[in-house]
C-alpha positions in Angstrom: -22.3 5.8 -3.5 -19.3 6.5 -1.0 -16.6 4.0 -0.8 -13.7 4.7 1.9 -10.2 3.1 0.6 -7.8 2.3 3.1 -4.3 2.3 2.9 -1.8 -1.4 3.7 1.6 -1.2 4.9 4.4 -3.9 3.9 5.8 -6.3 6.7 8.8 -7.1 4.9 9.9 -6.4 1.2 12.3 -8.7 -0.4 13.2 -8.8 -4.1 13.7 -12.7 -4.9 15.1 -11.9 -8.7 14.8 -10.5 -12.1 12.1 -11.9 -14.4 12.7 -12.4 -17.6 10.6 -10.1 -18.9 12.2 -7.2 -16.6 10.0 -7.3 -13.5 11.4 -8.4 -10.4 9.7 -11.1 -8.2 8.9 -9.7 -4.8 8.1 -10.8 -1.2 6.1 -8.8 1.3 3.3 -9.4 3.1 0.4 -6.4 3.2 -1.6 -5.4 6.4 -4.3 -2.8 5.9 -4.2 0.2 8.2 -6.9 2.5 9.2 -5.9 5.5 7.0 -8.7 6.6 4.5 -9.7 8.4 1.6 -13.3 9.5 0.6 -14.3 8.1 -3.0 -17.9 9.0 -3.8 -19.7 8.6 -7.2 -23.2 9.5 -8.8 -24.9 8.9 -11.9 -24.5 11.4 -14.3 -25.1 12.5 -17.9 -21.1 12.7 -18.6 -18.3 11.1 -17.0 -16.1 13.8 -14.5 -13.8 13.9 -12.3 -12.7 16.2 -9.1 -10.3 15.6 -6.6 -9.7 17.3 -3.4 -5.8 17.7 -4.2 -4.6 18.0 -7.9 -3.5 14.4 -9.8 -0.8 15.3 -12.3 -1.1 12.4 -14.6 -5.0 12.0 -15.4 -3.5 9.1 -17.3 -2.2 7.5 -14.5 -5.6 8.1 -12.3 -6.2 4.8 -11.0 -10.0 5.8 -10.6 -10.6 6.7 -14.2 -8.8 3.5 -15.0 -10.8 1.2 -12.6 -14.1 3.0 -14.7 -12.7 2.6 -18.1 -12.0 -1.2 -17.4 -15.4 -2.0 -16.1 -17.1 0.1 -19.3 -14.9 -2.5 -21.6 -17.0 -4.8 -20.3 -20.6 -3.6 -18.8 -22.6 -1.1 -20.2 -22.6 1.1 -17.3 -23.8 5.0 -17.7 -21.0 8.0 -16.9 -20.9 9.0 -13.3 -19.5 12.2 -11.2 -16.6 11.5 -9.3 -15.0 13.2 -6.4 -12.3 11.7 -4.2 -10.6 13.5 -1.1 -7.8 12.4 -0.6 -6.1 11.6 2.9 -3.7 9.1 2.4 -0.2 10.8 1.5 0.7 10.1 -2.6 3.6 8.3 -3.2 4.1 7.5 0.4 4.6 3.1 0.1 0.9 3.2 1.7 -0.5 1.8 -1.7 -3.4 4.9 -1.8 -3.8 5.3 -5.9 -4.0 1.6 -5.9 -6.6 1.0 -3.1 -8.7 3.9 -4.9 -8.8 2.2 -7.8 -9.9 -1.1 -6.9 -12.3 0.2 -4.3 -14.1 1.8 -7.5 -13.8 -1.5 -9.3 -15.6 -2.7 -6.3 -17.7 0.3 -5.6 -19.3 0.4 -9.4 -19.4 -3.5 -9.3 -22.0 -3.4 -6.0 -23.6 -0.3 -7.4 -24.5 -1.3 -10.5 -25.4 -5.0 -9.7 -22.9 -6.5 -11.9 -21.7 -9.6 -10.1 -18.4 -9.9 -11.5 -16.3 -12.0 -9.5 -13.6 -11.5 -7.5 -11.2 -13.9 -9.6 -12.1 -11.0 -12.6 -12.1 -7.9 -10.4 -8.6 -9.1 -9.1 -7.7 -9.2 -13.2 -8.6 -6.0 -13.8 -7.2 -4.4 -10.6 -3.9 -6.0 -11.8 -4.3 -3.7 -15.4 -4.1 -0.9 -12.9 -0.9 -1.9 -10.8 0.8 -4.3 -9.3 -0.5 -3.3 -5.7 -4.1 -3.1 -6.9 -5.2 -6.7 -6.7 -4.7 -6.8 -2.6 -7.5 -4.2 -2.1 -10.0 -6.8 -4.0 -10.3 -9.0 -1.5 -8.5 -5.9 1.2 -7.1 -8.4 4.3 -3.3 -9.4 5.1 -2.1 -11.6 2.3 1.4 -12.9 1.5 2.4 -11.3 -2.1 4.6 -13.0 -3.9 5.3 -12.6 -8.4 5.5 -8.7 -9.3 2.3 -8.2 -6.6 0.3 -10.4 -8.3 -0.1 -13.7 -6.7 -1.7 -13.1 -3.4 -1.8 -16.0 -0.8 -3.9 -15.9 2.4 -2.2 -15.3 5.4 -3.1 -15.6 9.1 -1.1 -12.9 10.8 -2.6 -10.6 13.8 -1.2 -7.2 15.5 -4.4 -6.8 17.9 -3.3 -5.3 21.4 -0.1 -3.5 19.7 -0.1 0.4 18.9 1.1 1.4 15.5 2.7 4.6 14.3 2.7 5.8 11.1 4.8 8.5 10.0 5.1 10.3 6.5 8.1 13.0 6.2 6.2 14.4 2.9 9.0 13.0 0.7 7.8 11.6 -2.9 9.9 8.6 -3.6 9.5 7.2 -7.2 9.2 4.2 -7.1 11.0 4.3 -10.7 14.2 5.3 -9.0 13.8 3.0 -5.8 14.4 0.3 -8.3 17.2 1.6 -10.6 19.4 1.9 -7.2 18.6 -1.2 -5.6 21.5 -3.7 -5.4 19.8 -6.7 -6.0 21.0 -10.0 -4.5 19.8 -12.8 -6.8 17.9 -15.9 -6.5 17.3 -16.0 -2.6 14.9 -18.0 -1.0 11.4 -17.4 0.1 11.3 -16.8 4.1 9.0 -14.4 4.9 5.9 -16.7 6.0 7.9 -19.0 8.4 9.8 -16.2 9.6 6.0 -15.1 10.7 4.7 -18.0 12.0 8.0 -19.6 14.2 9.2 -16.0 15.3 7.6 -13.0 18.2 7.4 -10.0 17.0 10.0 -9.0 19.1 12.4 -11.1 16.7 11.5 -9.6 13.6 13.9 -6.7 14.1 16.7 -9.3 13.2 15.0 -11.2 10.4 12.3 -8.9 8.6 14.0 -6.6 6.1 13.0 -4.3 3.8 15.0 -4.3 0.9 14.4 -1.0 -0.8 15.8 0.3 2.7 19.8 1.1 1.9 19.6 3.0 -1.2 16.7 4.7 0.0 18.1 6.1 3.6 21.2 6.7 1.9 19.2 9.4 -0.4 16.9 10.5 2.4 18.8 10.3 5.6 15.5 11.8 7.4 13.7 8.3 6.7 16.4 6.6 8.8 15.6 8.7 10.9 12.3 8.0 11.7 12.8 4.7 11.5 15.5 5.6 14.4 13.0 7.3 16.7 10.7 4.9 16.6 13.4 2.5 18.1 14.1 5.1 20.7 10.6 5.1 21.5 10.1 1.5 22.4 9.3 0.1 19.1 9.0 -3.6 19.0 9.4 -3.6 15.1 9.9 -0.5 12.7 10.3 -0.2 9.2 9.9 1.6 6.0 6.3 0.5 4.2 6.8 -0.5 0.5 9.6 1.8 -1.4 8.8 4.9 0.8 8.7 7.3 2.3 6.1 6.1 5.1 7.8 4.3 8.5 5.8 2.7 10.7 6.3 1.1 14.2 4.9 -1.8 16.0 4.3 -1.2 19.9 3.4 -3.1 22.8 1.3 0.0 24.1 0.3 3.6 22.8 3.1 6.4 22.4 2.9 10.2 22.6 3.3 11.2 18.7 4.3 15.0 19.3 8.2 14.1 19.2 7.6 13.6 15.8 8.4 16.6 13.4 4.7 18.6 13.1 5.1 19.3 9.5 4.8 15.2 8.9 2.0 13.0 8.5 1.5 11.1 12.1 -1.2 8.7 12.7 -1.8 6.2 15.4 -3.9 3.7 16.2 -4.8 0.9 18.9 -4.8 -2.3 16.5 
């Protein structure tokens, strides 16, 4: 079976507060983007695993995870497993988790199990806090630590949008330990959508990761920068970075951006 995850981009990122238990309760809302990887898997008589780019951490492998969690509970047999990957790691584009849950999905539709979305979006969550979105994979207002998804009626069709990746690996680890939090604000983001143009969301969608992180990599302000220059109705960092995207009103010649990045655009 072949399975093609996609990757989401955040339209806004604000951190609420601090949990109790350490966490921090978020704000965004996700978008899916037309930026895939290739997951395909086959029976087999032992369970492996092959990637087109190495994955450090086999411990961290979202796919292996999303297997392991559905053997816990269904007596499915081992399969071969080979991902290529296209969309860039650690880039805020949410592509380990959307590979995971598309094989939670994949192995549930392959193997006939009927487990229900309720359970798969449990089980995504074991794998990470961006996981569950790619269950159900359209926009949704994410509120908790990513958990608690809302549906959301939000539409960019007619616009053009960039997406740009310098190739810099933010941890999300550190994106967090320099964040200057602002405690206890309110929850805006959804009527900021529905009362407001997109042309207005330059002034009242923020990402919040955005300060510490530019003042790390100045190159990510950068972008961000250029896409203002290039007529951008809306631009912004996706998740805690490195990825920048841009909303337009019509398509834009990419090759001002730096060759060595990765630049995508599509007609939405």
């Amino acid at each position: 079976m072949i399975v093609f995850p996609n990757a989401k981009i955040n339209l806004g990122l604000s951190v609420l507060n601090k949990r109790k238990d350490g966490y921090h309760n978020l704000e965004s809302i996700f978008l899916t983007v037309p930026i895939f990887d290739s997951l395909e898997f086959i029976e087999s008589d032992k369970l492996s695993f092959e990637s087109s780019i190495k994955i450090d951490d086999e411990k961290s492998n979202s796919i292996l995870q999303a297997y392991q969690l559905i053997k816990e509970i269904k007596d499915i047999p081992p399969v071969s497993i080979y991902v290529h990957k296209n969309i860039p790691i650690g880039a805020g584009l949410g592509g380990g988790s959307a590979d995971g849950a598309f094989m939670l999905t994949g192995l549930n539709d392959y193997f006939n199990l009927d487990l229900s979305i309720e359970l798969l979006e449990k089980l995504a969550l074991k794998i990470g806090s961006d996981c569950p979105f790619f269950i159900q994979n359209k926009p949704k207002l994410v509120h908790g630590t990513g958990d608690v998804l809302t549906n959301i009626t939000i539409s960019l069709s007619g616009y053009y949008l960039a997406i740009i990746n310098p190739k810099i690996h933010v941890s999300t680890q550190m994106a967090f330990s320099n964040l200057k939090l602002k405690e206890n604000r309110n929850s805006e983001l959804e009527n900021i959508v529905n009362s407001s143009p997109i042309s207005d969301w330059k002034n009242k969608i923020f990402n919040d990761f955005e300060p510490s992180i530019f003042k790390q990599f100045p190159a990510i302000e950068s972008l961000k920068n250029q896409c203002y220059d290039l007529g951008a109705i809306y631009a912004s960092m996706s998740g805690t970075g490195s990825t920048v995207y841009g909303i337009f009103e019509k398509e834009i010649d990419l090759s001002s951006f730096n060759s060595d990045y990765f630049v995508q655009g599509f007609q939405l």
